[in-house]
C-alpha positions as CSV (number, residue, x, y, z in Angstrom):
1,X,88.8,-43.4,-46.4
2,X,87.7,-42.9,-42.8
3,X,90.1,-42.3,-40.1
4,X,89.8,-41.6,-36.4
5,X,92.4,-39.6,-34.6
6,X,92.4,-37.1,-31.5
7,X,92.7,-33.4,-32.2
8,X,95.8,-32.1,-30.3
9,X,95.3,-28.3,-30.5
10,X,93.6,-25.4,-32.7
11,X,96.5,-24.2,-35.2
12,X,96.1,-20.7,-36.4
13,X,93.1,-20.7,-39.1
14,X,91.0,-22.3,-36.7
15,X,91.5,-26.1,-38.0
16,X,92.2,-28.7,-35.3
17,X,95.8,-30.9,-35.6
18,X,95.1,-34.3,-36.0
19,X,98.2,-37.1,-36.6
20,X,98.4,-39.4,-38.8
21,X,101.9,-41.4,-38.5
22,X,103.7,-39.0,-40.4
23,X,101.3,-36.4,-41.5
24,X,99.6,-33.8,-39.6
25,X,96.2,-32.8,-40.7
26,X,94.0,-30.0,-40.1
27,X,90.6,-30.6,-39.7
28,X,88.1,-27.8,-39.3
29,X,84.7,-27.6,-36.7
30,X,86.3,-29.4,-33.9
31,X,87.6,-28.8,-30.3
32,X,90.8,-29.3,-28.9
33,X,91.1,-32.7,-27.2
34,X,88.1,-34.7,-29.3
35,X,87.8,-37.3,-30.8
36,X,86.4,-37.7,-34.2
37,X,86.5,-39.4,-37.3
38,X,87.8,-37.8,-40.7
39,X,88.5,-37.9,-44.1
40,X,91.7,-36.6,-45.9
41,X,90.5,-34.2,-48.4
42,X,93.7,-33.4,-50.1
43,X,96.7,-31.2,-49.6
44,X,97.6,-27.1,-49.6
45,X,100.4,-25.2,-49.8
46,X,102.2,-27.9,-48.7
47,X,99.7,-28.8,-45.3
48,X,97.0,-32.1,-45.8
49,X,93.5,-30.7,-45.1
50,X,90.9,-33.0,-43.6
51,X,87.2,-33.3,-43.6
52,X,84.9,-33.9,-40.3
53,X,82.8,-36.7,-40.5
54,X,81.6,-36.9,-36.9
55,X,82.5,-36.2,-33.7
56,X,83.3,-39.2,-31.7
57,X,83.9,-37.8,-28.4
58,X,82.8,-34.4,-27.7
59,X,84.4,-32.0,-26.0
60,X,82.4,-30.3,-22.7
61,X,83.4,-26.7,-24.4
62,X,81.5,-27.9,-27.6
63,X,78.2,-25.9,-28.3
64,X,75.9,-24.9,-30.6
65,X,76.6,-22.6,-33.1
66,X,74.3,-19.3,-32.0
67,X,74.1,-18.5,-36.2
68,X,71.7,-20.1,-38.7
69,X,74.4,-19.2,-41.5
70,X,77.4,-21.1,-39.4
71,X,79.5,-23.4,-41.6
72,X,78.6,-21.5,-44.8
73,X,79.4,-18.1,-44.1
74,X,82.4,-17.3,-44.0
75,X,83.0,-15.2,-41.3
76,X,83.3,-17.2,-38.5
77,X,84.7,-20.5,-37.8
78,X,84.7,-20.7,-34.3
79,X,81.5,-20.8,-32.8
80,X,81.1,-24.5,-32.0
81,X,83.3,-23.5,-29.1
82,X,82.6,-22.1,-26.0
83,X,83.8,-18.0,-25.6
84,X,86.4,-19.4,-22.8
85,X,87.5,-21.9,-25.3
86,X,88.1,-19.9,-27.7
87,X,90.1,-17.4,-26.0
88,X,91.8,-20.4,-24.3
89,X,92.7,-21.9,-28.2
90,X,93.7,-18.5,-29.0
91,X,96.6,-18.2,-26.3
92,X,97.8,-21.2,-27.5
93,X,98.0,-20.2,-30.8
94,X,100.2,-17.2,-29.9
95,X,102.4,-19.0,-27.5
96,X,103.0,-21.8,-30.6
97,X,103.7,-19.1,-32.8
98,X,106.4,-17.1,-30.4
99,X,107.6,-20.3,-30.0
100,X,108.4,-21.8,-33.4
101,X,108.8,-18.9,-35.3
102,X,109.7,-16.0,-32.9
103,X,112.2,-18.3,-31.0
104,X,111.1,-17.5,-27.4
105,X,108.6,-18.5,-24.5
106,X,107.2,-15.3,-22.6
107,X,108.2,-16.0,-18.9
108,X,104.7,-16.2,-17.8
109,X,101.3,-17.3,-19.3
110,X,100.0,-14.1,-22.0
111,X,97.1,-12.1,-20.7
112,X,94.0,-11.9,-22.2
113,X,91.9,-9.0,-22.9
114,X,88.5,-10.6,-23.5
115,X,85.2,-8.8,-25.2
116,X,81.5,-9.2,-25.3
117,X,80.9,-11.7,-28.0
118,X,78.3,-10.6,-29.9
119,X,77.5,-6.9,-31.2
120,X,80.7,-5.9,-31.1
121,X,81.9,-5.1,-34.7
122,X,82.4,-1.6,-35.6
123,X,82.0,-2.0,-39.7
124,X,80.5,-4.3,-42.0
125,X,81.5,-4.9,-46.3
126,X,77.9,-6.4,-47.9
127,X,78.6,-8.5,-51.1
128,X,76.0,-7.8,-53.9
129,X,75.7,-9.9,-56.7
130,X,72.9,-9.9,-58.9
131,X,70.1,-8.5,-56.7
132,X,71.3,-10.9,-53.7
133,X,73.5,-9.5,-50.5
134,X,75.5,-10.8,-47.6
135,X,78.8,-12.4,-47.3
136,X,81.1,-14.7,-48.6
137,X,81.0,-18.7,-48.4
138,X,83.8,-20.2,-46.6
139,X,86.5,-20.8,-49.0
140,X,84.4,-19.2,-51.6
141,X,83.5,-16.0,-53.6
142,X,79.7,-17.3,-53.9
143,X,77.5,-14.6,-51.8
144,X,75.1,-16.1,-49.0
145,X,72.4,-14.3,-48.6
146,X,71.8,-13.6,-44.8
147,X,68.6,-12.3,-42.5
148,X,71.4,-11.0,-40.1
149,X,74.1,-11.4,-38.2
150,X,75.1,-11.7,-34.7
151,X,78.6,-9.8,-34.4
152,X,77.0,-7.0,-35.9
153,X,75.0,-3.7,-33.9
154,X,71.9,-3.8,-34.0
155,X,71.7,-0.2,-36.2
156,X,73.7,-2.1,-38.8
157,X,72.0,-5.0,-39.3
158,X,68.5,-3.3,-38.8
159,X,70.0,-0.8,-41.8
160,X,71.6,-3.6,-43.8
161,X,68.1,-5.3,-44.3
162,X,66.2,-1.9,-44.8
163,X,68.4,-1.2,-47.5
164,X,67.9,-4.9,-49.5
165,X,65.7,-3.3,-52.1
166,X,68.2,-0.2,-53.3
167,X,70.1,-3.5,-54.2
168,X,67.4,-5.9,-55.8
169,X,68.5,-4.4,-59.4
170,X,72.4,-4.7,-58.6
171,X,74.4,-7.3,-60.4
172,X,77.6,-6.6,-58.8
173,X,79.1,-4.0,-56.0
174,X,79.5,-3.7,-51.9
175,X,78.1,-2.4,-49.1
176,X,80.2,0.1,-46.6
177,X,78.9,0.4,-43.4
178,X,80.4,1.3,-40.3
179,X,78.6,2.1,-37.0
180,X,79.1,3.4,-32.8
181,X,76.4,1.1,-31.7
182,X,73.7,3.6,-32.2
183,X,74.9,5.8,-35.4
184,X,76.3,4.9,-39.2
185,X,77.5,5.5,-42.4
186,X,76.8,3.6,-45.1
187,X,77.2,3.3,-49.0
188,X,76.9,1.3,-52.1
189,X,80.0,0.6,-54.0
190,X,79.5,0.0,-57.5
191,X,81.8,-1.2,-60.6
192,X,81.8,2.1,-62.8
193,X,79.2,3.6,-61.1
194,X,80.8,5.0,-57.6
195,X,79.3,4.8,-54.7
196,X,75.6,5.7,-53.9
197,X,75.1,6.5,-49.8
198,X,72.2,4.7,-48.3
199,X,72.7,6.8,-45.3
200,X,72.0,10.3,-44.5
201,X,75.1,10.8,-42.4
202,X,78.3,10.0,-44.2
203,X,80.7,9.6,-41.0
204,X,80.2,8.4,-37.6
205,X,82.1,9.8,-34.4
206,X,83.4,8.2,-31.8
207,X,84.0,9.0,-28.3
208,X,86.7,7.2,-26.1
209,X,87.7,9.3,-23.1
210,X,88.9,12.9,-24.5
211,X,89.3,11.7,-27.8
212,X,86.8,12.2,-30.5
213,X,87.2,10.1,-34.2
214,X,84.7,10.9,-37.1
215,X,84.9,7.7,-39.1
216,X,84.0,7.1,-43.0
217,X,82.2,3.5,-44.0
218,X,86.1,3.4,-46.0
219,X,88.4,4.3,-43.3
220,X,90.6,1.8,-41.1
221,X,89.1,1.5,-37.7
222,X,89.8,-1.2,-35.4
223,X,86.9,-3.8,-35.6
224,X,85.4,-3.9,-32.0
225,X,84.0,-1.4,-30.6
226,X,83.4,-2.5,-27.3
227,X,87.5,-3.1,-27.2
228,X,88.6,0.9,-28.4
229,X,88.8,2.2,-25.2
230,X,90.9,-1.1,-23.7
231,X,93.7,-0.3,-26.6
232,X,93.9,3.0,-25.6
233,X,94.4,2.5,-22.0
234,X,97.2,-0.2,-22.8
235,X,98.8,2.6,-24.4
236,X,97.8,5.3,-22.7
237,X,99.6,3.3,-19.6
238,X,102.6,3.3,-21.9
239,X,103.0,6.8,-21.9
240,X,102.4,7.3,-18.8
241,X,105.2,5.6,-17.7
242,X,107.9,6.7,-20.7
243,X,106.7,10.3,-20.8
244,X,108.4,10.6,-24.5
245,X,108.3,14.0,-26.1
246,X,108.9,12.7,-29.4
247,X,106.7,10.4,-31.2
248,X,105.8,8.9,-34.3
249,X,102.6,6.7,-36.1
250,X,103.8,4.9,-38.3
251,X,100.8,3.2,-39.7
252,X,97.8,5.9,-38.5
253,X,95.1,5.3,-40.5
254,X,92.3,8.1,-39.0
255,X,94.7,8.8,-36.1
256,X,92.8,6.3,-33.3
257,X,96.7,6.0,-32.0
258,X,97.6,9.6,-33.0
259,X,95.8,11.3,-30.7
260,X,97.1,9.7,-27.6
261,X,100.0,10.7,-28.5
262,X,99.6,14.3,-29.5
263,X,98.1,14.5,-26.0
264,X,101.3,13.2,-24.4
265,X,104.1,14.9,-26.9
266,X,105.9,17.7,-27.9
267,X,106.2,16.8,-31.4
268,X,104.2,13.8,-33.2
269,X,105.3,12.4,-36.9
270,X,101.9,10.4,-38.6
271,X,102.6,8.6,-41.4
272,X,99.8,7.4,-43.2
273,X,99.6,5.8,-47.5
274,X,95.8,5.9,-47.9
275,X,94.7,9.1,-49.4
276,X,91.5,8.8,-47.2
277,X,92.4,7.6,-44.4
278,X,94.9,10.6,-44.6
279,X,91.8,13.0,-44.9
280,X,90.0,11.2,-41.9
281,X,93.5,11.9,-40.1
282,X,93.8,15.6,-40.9
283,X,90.3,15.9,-40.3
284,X,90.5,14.2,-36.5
285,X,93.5,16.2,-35.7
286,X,91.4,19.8,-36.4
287,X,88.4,18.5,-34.1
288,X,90.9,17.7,-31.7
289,X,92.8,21.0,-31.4
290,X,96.1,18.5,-32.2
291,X,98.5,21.7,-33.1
292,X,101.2,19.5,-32.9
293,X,101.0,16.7,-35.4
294,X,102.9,16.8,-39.0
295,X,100.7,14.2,-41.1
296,X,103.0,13.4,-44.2
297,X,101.6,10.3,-46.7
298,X,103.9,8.1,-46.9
299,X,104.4,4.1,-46.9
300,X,105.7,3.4,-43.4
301,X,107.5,0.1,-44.9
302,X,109.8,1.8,-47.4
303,X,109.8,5.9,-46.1
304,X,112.7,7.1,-43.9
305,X,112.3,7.4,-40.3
306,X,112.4,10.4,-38.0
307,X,114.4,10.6,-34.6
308,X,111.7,9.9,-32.0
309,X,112.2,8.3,-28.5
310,X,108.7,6.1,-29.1
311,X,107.2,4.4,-32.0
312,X,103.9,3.1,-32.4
313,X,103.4,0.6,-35.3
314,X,99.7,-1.0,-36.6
315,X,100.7,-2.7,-39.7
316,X,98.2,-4.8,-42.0
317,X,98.3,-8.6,-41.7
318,X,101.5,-8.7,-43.4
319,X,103.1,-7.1,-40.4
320,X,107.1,-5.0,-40.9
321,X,109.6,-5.7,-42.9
322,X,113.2,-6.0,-42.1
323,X,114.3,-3.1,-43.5
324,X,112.2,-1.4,-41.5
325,X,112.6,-3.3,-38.3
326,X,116.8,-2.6,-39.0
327,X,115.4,1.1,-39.4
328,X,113.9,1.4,-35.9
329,X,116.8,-0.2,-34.2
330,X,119.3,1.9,-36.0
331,X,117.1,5.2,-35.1
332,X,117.6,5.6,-31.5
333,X,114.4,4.6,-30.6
334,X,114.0,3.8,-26.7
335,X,110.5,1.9,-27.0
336,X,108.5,0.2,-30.1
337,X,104.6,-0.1,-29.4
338,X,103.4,-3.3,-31.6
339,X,100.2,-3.8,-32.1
340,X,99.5,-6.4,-34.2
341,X,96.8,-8.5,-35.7
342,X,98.7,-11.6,-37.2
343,X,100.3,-13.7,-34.7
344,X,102.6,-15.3,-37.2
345,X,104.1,-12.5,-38.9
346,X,103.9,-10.9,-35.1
347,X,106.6,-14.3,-34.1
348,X,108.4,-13.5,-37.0
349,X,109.0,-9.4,-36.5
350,X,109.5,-10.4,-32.8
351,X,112.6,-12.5,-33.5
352,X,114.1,-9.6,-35.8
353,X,114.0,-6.9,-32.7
354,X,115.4,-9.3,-30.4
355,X,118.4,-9.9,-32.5
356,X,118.5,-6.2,-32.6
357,X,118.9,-5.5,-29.4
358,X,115.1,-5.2,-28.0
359,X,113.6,-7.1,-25.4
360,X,109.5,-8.0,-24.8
361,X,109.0,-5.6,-22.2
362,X,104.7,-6.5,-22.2
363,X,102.8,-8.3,-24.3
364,X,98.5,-8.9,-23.9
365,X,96.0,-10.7,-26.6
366,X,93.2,-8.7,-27.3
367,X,90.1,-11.0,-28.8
368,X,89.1,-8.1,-30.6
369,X,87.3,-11.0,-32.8
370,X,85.0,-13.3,-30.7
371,X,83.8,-16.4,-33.1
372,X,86.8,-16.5,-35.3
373,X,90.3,-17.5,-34.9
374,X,91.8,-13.9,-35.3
375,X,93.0,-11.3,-32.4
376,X,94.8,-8.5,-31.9
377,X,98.0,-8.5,-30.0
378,X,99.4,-5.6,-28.2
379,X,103.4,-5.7,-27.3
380,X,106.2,-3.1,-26.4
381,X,109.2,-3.5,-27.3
382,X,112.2,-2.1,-25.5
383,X,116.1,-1.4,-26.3
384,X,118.1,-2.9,-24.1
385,X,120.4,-1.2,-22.0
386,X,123.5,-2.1,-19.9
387,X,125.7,-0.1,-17.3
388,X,129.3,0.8,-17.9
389,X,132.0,0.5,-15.5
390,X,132.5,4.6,-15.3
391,X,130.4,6.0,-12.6
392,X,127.0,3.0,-13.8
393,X,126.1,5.2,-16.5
394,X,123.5,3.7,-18.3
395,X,124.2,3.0,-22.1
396,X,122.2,1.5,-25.2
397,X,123.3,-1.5,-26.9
């Protein structure tokens, strides 16, 4: 059955909300404040899903899609909207999210670090599958076959389709790929077979400001380039202003965050449960004369915490737990660095620091993902503090 409604806002996931008396539907490939005319495709984990059937009433920030392979691939889902839309859907998102689940409105509206909107991806993951490459369907494991894509550099693309034939006789496996703009890596991952490099280089390096990173197609790397130097800055600014002499990584994956820190400190603790990201971390420490670093592998949610004035925390999607949110409060710690890449499990780790004593001392979105719903958000978090009665000594709570 047809039904016509207004879309009210973008939830996370990209989807617009739609009512319908009592239920509230997501419906995807639509704009904030359109009208449009839907079907009720069924219901997941607990939310009714909806179908576009047109557009009624257009939005002026709807355009179209710059991709051929837009509504099938699925890797983007939001480029029927404007770039300012998006990042203008994407605040909202966060401010829903600290709302309802974290519990509290910043002060003032979040601000927004915004990127070029094509090119920018650092690394690409190919799907093979019987002689045919590209990327997911939406909602799918089929493979779409692409001729290229638009978030990628040109040296990856360009690569990608050079390579098409080492894969014609493939019936299953991935592509690694990971690039500076001009350089890359590559490889072909196999089931039982390993991997096979399509490239003669096997790590790329990367420059920002007095840091060099030599990065494997396999290691974690955050996934705009164009946006690297931007989160080092926010933290760089940071440490700048705390001057710790004790730090720790807690999730450091090649050591992007590391090294700012080992510039800055005394002592540095890096933890770090991939066995090669670990060797991408020992390995960027040597080229960076970074003396003062103990790497120890270890996972950051269940290993015990060192005494540091300052940590920094990059989790997966997943975000912390509370055992180890109750860890950094009961460690002494005067600031928490958050940078995080789910705003829902950010709300939800929020709310645990403030009932333990922290307050949002800064907050910014970083779209470090033009063209889908996703982002980065970059937070610190510090312990509050009072002043006693004797002589307005200043004491931790």
């Amino acid at each position: 059955m047809a039904l016509i409604g207004k879309i009210l806002a973008i939830a996370k996931g990209g989807a617009g909300i739609v009512r319908d008396g009592e239920r509230t539907v997501f419906v995807p490939g639509v704009v904030s404040g359109e009208t449009v005319e839907y079907s009720v495709s069924g219901r997941s984990r607990a939310a009714w899903q909806g179908k576009l059937l047109r557009v009624l009433q257009a939005s002026p920030q709807r355009i179209e899609p710059p991709c051929p392979h837009y509504g099938d691939c699925g890797g983007c889902n939001l480029q029927h909207m404007s770039y300012g839309e998006q990042l203008r859907s994407k605040a909202a998102i966060l401010a829903d999210n600290l709302r309802r689940i974290g519990g509290c409105e910043p002060a003032s509206p979040t601000a927004t670090l915004a990127s070029p909107p094509l090119r920018y991806r650092c690394k690409a993951e190919f799907q093979v599958r019987d002689g045919a490459s590209g990327f997911f369907a939406r909602d799918s494991r089929r493979v779409i076959a692409i001729a290229g894509c638009l978030l990628l550099p040109q040296a990856i693309e360009d690569h990608f389709l050079s390579q098409r034939r080492l894969t014609a006789q493939c019936a299953s496996g991935r592509i690694l790929t990971v690039s500076n703009g001009r350089d890359l890596a590559s490889c072909l991952e196999t089931p039982g077979n390993g991997e096979r490099w399509l490239s003669r280089e096997r790590r790329v390096r990367f420059q920002i400001g007095p840091h060099a990173f030599r990065v494997a197609p396999g290691n974690f790397i955050q996934a705009n380039r164009f946006q690297l130097p931007s989160m080092l800055g926010l933290l760089q600014g940071v440490l700048d202003r705390e001057r710790p002499t004790v730090a720790a990584d807690l999730f450091c994956g090649g050591g992007f965050l590391t090294l700012p820190l080992a510039a800055h400190c005394q002592r540095v603790l890096a933890l770090e449960n991939d066995p090669g990201n670990l060797a991408a971390l020992r390995d960027n420490l040597a080229l960076n004369n970074a003396d003062n670093v103990r790497a120890v592998q270890a996972d950051a949610l269940h290993a015990g915490l060192p005494g540091a004035e300052l940590f920094v925390v990059d989790p997966p999607r997943g975000g912390l737990s509370p055992r180890l949110i109750a860890a950094l409060a009961a460690s002494g710690a005067r600031t928490v660095v958050y940078f995080s890449c789910d705003s829902a499990t950010f709300a939800r780790d929020l709310r645990l620091f403030l009932s333990r004593g922290f307050t949002l001392d800064g907050m910014q979105l970083i779209d470090n993902f033009p063209h889908s719903d996703h982002f980065e958000i970059f937070s610190v978090l510090k312990r509050e503090t009072r002043q006693t009665e004797h002589g307005g000594d200043t004491v931790r709570r």
